[in-house]
C-alpha positions as CSV (number, residue, x, y, z in Angstrom):
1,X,30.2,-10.5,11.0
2,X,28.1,-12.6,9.0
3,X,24.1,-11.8,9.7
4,X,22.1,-14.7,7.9
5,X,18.4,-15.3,7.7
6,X,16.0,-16.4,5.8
7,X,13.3,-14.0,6.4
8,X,13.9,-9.7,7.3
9,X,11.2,-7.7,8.9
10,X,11.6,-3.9,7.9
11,X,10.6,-1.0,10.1
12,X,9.6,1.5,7.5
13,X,10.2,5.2,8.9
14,X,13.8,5.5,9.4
15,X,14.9,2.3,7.9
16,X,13.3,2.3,4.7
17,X,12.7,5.8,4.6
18,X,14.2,9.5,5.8
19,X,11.2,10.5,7.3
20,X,11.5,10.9,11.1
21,X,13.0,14.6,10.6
22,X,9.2,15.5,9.1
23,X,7.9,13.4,12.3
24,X,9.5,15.2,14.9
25,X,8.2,18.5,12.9
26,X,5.0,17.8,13.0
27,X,5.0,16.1,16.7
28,X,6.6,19.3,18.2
29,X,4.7,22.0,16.3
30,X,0.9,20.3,16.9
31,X,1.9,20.1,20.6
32,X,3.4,23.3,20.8
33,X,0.2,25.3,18.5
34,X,-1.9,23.9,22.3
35,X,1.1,25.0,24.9
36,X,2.8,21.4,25.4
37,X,6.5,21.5,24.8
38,X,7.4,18.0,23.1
39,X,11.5,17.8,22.7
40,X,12.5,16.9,19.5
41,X,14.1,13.7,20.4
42,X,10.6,12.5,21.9
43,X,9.6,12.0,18.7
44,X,12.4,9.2,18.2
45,X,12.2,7.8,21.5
46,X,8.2,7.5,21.1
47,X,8.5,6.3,17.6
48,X,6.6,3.1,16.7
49,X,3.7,4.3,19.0
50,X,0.3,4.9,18.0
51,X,-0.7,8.6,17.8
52,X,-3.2,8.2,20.6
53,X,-0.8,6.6,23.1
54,X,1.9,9.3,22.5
55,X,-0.9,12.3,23.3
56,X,-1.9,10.0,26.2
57,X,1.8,9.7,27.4
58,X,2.5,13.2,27.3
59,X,-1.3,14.1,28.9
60,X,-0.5,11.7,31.9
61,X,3.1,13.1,32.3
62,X,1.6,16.5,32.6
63,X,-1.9,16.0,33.9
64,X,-1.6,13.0,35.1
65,X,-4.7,11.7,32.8
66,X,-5.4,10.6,29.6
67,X,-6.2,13.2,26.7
68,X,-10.0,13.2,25.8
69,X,-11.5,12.2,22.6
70,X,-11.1,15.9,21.7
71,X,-7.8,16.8,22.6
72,X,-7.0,13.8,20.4
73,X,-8.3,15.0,17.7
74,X,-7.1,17.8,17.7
75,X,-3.6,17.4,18.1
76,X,-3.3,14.7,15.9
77,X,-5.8,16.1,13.4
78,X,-3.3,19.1,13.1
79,X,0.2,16.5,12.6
80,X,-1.5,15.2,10.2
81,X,-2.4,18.4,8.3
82,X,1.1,19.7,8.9
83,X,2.3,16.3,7.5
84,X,1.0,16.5,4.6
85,X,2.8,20.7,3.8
86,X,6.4,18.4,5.0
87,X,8.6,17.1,1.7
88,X,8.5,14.3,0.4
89,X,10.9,11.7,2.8
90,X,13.8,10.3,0.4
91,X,14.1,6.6,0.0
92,X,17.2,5.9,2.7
93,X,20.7,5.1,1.1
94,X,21.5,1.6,-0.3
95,X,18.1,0.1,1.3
96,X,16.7,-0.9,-2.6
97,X,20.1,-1.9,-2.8
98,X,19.0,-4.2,-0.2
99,X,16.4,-5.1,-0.6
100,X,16.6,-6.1,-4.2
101,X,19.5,-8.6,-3.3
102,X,17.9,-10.0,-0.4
103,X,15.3,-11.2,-3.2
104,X,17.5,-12.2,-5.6
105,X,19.4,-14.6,-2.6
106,X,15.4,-15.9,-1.7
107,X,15.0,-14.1,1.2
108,X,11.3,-13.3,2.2
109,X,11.2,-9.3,2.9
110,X,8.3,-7.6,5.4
111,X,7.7,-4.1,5.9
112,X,6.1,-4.1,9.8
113,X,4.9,-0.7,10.2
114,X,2.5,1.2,12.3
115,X,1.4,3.5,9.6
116,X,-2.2,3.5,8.2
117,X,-1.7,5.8,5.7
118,X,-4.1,5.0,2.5
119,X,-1.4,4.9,-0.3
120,X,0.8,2.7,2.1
121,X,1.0,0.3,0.0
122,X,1.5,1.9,-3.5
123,X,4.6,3.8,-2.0
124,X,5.9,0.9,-0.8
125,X,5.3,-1.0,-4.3
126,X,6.7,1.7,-5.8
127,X,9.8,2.3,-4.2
128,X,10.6,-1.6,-3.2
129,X,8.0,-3.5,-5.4
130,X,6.5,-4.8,-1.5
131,X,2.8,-6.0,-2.3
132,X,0.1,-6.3,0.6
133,X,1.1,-9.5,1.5
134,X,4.3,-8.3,2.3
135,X,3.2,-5.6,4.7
136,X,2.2,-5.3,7.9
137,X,0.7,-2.2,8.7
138,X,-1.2,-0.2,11.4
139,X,-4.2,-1.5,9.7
140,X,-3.4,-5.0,11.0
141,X,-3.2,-4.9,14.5
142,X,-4.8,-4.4,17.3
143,X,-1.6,-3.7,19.1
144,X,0.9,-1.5,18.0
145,X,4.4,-1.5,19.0
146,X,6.1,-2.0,21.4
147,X,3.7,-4.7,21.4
148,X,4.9,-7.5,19.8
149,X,1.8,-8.5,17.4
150,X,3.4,-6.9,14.7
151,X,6.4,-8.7,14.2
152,X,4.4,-11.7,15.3
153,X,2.1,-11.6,12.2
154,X,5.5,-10.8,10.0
155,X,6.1,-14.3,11.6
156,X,3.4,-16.0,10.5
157,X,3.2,-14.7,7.4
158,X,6.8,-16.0,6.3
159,X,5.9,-19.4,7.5
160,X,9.0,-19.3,9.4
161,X,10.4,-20.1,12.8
162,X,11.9,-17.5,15.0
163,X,15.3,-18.3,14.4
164,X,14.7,-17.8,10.7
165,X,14.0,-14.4,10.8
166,X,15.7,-11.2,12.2
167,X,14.0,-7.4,12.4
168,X,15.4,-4.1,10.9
169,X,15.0,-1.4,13.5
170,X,16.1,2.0,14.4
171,X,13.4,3.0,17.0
172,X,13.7,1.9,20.8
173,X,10.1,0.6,20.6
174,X,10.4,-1.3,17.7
175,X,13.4,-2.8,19.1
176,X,11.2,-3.9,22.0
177,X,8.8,-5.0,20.3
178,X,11.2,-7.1,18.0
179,X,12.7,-8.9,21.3
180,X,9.0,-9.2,23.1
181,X,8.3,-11.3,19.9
182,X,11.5,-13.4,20.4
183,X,13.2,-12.3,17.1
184,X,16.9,-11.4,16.5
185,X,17.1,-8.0,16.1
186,X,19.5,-5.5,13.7
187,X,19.4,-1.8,15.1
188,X,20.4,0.9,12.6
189,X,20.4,4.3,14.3
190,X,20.1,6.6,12.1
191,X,18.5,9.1,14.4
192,X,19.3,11.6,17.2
193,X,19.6,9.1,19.7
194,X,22.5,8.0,21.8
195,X,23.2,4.3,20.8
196,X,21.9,3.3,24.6
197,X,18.7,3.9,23.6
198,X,18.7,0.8,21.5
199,X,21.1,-1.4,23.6
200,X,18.8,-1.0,26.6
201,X,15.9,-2.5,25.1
202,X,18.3,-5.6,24.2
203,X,19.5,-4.7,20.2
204,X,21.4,-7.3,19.0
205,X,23.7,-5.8,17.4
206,X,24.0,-2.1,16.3
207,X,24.8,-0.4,13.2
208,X,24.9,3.9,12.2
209,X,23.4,4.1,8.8
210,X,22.4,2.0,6.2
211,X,25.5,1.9,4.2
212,X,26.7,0.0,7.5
213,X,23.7,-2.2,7.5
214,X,24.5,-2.6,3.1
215,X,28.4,-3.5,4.0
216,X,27.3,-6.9,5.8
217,X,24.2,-7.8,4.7
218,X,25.0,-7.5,0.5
């Protein structure tokens, strides 16, 4: 299989980085410290989504309504605080590996991320050398995934046209979102999911870690 573009749109949390385990930690404990059970693998199925739609989600399935202002912040107030006791996520295998050879071939690489975190950006320069023109964040949009204005502005960005560009994803949502925008789209699972989770929201083709994803892209 040969998977050539010019341009690759990153997903950050478990693509770039091993750091869904400390978001279905937090996710499950904040819900569970107010007497919501949240399964684990909601957190992966949900990822991509902004914190306020997943507490809405979970409010209509059990209230049928959507959380107030207060229950918002709260719940999400406490993730974050238990966020920032979790370790620090590792770097995932063989993605600077990646990265750094996509560059070297002149590929354009995006990170296209919902996170707002302030030191996005120096993490991300640190770890991949991405500068702020190379990321789209949380910051950026009015729509978060599984709305496709993320990877839309990734597309605009690179100058490119669709068939230029393909999307890194391992969450359901940002697989959506990918397709919504009319982009190829890699899956890497590299969660608890069952592969279906990712072929029913129309991945274009699969792979199970990163070292996979290395093997055909490098």
């Amino acid at each position: 299989m040969t998977l050539d573009f010019k341009a690759y749109f990153f997903d950050m949390d478990g693509v770039l980085y091993d750091s869904m385990p400390n978001h279905e930690y937090t996710w499950t404990n904040s819900f569970a410290s107010f007497g919501i059970l949240f399964p684990s693998e909601m957190a992966y199925i949900n990822e991509g989504r902004t914190g306020r739609g997943t507490i809405n989600l979970v409010m209509n399935k059990l209230y049928g309504r959507d959380a107030s202002e207060q229950e918002i912040t709260d719940i999400y107030g406490l993730k974050t605080k238990l966020m920032q006791g979790c370790p620090k996520a590792p770097v995932m295998p063989s993605m600077q590996d990646i990265i750094s050879y996509l560059r070297e071939k002149g590929k354009q690489v995006f990170v296209v991320t919902g996170s707002k975190q302030p030191s996005l950006i120096d993490k991300l320069n640190a770890d991949f050398a991405f500068d702020a023109a190379h990321v789209v964040s949380g910051a950026d949009v009015k729509m978060g995934k599984p709305d496709p204005e993320p990877y839309l502005i990734a597309l605009q960005r690179s100058g490119l046209s669709r068939d230029e560009c393909a999307v890194i994803e391992n969450a359901p949502l940002g697989v959506r979102a990918a397709k919504a925008a009319g982009l190829f789209c890699i899956g890497v699972n590299t969660g608890k999911l069952d592969d279906h989770y990712l072929t029913d929201e129309g991945v274009d083709v699969l792979f199970h870690s990163t070292a996979e994803l290395k093997d055909i892209l490098v």
